[in-house]
N, C-alpha and C positions, 0 to 999 in steps of 0.2 A: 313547821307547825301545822301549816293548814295548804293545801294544793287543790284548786278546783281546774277540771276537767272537764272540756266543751257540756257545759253546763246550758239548758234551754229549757224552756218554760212555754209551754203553746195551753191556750185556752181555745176550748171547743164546746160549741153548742150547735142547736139542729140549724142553725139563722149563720152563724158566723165561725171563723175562726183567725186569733190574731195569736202573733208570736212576741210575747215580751219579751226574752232573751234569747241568741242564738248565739251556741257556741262559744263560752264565754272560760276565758281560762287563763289563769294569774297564781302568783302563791303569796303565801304571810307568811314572812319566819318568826320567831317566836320575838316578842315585843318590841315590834311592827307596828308602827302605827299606819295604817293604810288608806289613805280618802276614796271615797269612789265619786263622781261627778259626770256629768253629761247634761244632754237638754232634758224638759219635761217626757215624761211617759217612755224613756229607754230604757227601763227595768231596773234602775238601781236600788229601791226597794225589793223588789222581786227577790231580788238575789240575796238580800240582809233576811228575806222572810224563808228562804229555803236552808240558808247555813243556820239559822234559829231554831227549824222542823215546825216552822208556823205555816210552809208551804212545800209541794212537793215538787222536783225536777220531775219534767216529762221524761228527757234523757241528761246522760253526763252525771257526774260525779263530784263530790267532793271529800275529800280523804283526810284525814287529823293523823296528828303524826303518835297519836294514842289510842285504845281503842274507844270507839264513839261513844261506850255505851258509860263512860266513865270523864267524855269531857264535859265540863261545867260552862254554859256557855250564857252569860246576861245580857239582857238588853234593855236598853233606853232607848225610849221613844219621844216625840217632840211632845205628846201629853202629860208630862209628868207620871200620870199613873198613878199616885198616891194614892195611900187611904184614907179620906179626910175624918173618920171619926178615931186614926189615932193621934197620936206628936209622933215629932221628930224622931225621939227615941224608939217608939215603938211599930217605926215604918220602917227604923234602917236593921230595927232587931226580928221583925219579921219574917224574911228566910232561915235566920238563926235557927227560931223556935222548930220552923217547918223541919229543919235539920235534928231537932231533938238533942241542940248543945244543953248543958246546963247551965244556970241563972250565971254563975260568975265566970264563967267563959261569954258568954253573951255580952255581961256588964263588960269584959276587958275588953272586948271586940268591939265594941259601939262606941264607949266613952275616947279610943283610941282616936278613932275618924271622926267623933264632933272634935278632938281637940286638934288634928290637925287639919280640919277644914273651915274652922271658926264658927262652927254649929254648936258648940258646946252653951252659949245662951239663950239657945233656943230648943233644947232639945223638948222641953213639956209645952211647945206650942204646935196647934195647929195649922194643918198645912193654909187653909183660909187664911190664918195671919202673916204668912210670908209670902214675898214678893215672887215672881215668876223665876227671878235669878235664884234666889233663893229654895224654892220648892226644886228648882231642876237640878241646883247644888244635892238636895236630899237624896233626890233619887237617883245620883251618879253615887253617892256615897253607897246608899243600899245596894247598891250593884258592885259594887268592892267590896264590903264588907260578907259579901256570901263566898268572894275568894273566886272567881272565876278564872277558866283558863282562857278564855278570848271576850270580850266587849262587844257589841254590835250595838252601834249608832244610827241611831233615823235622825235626820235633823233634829239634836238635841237642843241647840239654842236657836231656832229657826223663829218660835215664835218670842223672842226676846228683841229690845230694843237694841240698839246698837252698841248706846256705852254696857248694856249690861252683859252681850254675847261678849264683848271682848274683854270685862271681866270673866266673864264663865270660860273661856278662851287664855286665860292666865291660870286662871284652877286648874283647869285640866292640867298644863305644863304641869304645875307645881305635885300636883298631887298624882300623876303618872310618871313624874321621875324620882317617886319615893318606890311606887307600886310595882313600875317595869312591865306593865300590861298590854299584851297584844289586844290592837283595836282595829277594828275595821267598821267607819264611817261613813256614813252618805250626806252627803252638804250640797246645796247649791252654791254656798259663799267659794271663792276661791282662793281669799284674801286669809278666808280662815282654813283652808284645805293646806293652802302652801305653808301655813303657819308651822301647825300642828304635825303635819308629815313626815312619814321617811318616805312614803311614795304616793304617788297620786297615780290614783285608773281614769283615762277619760273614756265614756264609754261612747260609741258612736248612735246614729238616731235608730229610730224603732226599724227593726228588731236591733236591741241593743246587744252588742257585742265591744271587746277592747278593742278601742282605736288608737290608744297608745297608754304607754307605762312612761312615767315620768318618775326616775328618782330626785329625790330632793335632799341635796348634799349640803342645805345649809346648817352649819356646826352648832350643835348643845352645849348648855341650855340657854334656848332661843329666846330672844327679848324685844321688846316690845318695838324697839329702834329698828327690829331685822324691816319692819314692813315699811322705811321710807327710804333703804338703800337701792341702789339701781338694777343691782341682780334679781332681788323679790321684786320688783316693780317691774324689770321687762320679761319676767317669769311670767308675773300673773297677766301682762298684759299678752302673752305669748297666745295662755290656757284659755283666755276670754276671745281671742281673735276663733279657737279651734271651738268652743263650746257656740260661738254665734254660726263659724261655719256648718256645723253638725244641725244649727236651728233652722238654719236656711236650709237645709237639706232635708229636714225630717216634716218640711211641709208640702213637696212633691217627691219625694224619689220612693220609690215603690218598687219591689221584685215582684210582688204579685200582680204578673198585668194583666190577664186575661181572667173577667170573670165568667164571661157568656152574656153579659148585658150590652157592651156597648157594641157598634156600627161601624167604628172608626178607633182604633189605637194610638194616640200619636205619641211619639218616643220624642225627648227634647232636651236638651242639656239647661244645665241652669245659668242662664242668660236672661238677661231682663228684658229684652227682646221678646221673650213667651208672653206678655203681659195683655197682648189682645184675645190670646186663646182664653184666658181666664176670666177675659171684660166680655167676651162671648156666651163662656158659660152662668157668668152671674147676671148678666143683664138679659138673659131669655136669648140672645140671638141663635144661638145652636138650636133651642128648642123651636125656632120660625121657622127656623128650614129643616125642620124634622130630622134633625142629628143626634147625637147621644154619644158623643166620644168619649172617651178616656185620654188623658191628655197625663203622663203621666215625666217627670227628669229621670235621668240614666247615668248617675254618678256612682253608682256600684259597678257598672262593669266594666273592667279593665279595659276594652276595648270598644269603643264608643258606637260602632257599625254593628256590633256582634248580634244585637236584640233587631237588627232590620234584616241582616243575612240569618238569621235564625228564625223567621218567621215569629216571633216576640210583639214586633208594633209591624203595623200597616205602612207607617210613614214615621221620617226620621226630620227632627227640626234640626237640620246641622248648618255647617258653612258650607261657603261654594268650594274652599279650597279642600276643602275633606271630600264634598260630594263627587269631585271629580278625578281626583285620586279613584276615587271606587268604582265608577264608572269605567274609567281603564283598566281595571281590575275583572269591573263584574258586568258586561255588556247588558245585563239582565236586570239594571238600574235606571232611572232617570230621571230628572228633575222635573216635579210639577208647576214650581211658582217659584218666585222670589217670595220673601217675606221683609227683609228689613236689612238695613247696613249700618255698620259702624261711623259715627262721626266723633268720634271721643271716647266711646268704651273698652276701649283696649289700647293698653299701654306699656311702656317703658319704662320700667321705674328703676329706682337707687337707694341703697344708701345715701346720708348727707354728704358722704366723703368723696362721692362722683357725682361731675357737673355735667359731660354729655357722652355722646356716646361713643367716642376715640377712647376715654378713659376706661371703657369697657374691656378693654386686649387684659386678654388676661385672667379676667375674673370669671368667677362663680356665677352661672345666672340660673335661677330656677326656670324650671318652663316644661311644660304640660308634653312631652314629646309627642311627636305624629300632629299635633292639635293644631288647634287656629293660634295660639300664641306661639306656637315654634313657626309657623308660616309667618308672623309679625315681624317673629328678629329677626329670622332670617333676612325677609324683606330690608326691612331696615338697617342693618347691618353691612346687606351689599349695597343702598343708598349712601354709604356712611365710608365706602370703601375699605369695608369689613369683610369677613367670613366668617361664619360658624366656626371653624379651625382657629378663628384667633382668641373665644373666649372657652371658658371650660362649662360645658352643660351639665345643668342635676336633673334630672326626670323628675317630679313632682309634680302630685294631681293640684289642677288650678285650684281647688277648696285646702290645699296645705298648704301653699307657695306662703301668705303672712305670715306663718310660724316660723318659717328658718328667715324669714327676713327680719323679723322681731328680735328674735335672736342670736343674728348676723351668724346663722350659719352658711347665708349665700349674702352676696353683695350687690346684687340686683334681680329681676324678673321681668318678663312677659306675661300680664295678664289680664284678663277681663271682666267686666262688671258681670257680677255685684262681688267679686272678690277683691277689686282696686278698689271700691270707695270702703270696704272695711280694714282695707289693709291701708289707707290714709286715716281711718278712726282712729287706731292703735299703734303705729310707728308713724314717726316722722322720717317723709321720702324725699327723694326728686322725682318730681316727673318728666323725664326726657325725651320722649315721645310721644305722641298718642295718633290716631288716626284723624282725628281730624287737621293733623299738620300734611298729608297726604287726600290725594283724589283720592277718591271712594274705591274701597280695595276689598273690604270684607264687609261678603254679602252672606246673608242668611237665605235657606232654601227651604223648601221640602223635598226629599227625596225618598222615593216611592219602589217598588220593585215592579214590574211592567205588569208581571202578572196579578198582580195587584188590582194596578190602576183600570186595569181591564174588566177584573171581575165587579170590581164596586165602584167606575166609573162615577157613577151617578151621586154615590157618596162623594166625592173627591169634588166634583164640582158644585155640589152643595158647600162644602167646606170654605170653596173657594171664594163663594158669593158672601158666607158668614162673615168670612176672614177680612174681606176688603169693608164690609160695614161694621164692623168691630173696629177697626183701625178708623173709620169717619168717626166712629162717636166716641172715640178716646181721643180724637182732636179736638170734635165741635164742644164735647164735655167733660172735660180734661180734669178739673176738680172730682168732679163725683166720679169721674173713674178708677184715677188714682182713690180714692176710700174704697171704694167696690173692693178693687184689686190686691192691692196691699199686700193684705191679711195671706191671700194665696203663695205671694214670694218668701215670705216668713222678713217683711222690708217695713220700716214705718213708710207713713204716705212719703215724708220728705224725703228719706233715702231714695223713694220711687220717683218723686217728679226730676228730682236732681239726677237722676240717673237717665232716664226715658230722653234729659236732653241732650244726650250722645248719642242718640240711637235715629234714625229715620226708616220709616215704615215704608213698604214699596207695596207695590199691585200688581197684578197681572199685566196689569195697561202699558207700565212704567217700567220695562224688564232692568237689565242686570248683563247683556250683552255683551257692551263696552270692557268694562272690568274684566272676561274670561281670558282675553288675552294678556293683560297684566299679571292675572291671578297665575297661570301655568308657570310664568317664567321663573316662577318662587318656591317651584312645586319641591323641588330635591331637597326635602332634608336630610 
């Protein structure tokens, strides 16, 4: 029916240019009903306003399995749209006329859909006199009643109360499995994505692109009960773990990192640990010692070092155990500072059905390969009188590891905050380790490239003096820090304070030493 091809949308002016969709590409078969969904600002209108021709693709394609100039394609949007000085009737017979049917063709066509929509009472009132459910009832009607070959939904019942979306959420069923109509929707709801579906797009943070296709094999026609069984319920609970993780990521992760403005790059994984760079930036401290950094996370690229050995960022907020892997690697590396250590934030977790970590032989464990979480189990594992050899490994990036654990597609992980306390929001775990059952083992660094540290010296110890009175006034003012900050992690404050208490902030003063010889013996994954 429909096949879009790396479809993208960039806006440009003489000030700016941002990219609302990259590379975006999925298909509709014919009466499909397709959800689209993701966080705020990913493009998911974008792309309902370009299959409409209300907007134009910069590049990529989208192709109808007819030719274009002959497909009929309607859409509802969360305004209703109505025309309030006509009724009912003569809002759903208004594309009619535009068509230039005749009066009793019209009459069969309209009278048809009030009477199987229960609009037929109302057809000589005004849109004013019906209810929101109501009015958006009309305007799904007039959008069938022109006969389209595909639907395009914008939040049609977004702005509805809840009993009355999940009545408009029963119409649709009802009156889409008389019709047979290809849809393709954009919802925040999930509860009604999953409902409604044959398949759901989740799209990833800005620049929005597909970060995954979800078919939804629950059997027609669906009923109201489908939403309190355990399959929809750890569905949706799956799709909300991945839409928080995509929210948390689309409030630093950046591929644009170099504008020509700042001093300082720093590259940093999403760890809640980052939380003084940002009590720096918002509480003036960068600007006292005349800095201006870009502090941006690096969960786009598949290889976490790649943006420091590619000259990308200045400096890399990593662990010791990554840092020094690289170092043997890259002589032309070295660490400037400690920054902070693990006392809690990185964990062991389970399914219910495993109590510790002998019961691990065997299983599935998700975990981040190369990363600080496969340095974890390992570690732990040969504390445990384990080996890597005795469980089976999934590669999966820390920001997906809660979805196949939701899902019990793996049976336990290795991970780290802020993706352990979302992935206890949403599933029920064990936690069978954590570092603070262990001396201080994972330590946070900067790692810097020499020639680097050389050229902009000056900058770097600037940073250094920011960094250590950021980390005082997120002790001595630890309330209004957390509020300052927050916002920055895409975390409410209490996600943030409850988290910040696994974590300990180090200094220059206070190195990180001790731990190098623990850390290497761990190094072979």
């Amino acid at each position: 029916m429909l096949e879009i091809k790396n479809l993208t949308k960039e806006y440009r002016n003489s000030k700016s240019h941002t990219v609302a969709i990259q590379d975006v590409n999925f298909t509709v078969q014919e009466s499909e009903f397709v959800s689209i969904i993701g966080p705020s600002g990913c493009g998911k209108s974008t792309i309902l306003r370009i299959l409409s021709g209300l907007d134009k693709q910069t590049s990529g394609e989208f192709i109808f399995s007819k030719d274009i100039s002959k497909i009929n394609v309607g859409f509802v949007s969360q305004s209703y749209a109505l025309f309030p000085w006509l009724t009912v009737y003569e809002n759903i017979a208004f594309g009619l006329r535009i068509k230039k049917l005749d009066q009793i063709e019209i009459d069969r066509i309209v009278k048809r859909y009030l009477l199987i929509t229960g609009l037929d009472k109302f057809k000589d009132s005004y849109p004013k006199q019906l209810s929101g459910g109501m009015q958006q009832r009309v305007a799904i009607v007039r959008t069938l009643a022109n006969n389209p070959d595909i639907i395009l939904m914008d939040e049609p019942f977004g702005a509805l109360d809840v009993q009355t979306r999940s009545q408009m959420q029963e119409f649709l069923v009802k009156i889409l499995k008389e019709e047979k109509k290809t849809v393709v929707m954009v919802t925040h709801d999930i509860e009604e994505a999953l409902y409604l579906s044959d398949k759901i797009l989740i799209l990833s943070t800005k620049p929005g692109s597909v970060k995954e296709i979800m078919n939804i094999d629950f059997s027609k026609p669906r009923k109201p009960e489908l939403k309190n069984q355990n399959d929809f319920i750890e569905t949706k609970k799956s799709i909300s773990y991945l839409l928080k993780s995509e929210s948390i990521k689309s409030t630093t992760d950046e591929k644009s990192l170099i504008s020509g403005k700042e001093d300082l790059i720093i590259g940093a994984n999403i760890w809640t640990g980052i939380a003084p760079l940002y009590l720096a930036k918002e509480k003036g401290i960068f600007d006292k010692y005349k800095l201006n950094p870009k502090i941006v996370t690096l969960e786009w690229s598949d290889d976490r070092l790649n943006p420091l050995r590619e000259k990308k960022v200045d400096a890399l907020y990593t662990t010791l155990d990554s840092a020094l892997v690289e170092i043997e690697k890259n002589p032309d590396m070295e660490i400037f500072m400690p920054l902070d250590f693990s006392i809690g934030g990185d964990a062991i977790i389970s399914n219910k059905n495993i109590k510790t970590i002998q019961e691990l032989k065997g299983k599935i464990i998700g975990v981040e390969q190369g990363w600080v979480s496969h340095f974890f189990l390992n570690y732990v594992l040969e504390k445990n009188n384990l080996s890597i050899k005795d469980v089976v490994i999934k590669d999966i990036k820390a920001s997906d590891i809660g979805k196949e654990l939701i899902l019990d597609n793996i049976q336990a992980a290795s991970v780290q905050e802020p993706w352990l306390t979302k992935i206890q929001e949403y599933s029920q775990i064990n936690t069978l380790k954590t570092t603070k059952d262990f001396e201080p083992l994972i330590y946070a660094v900067l790692l810097v490239r020499k020639d680097v540290l050389k050229e902009k010296n000056e900058y770097f110890n600037k940073f250094k003096n920011a960094w250590i009175e950021s980390v005082k006034t997120l002790s001595s003012d630890t309330t209004d820090s957390i509020r300052s900050v927050a916002p920055y992690l895409g975390l409410s404050e209490i996600e943030l304070a409850e988290q910040l208490q696994n974590i300990e902030f180090r200094n220059i003063e206070n190195g990180f030493v001790s731990a190098t010889v623990e850390t290497r013996k761990f190094l072979h994954f």
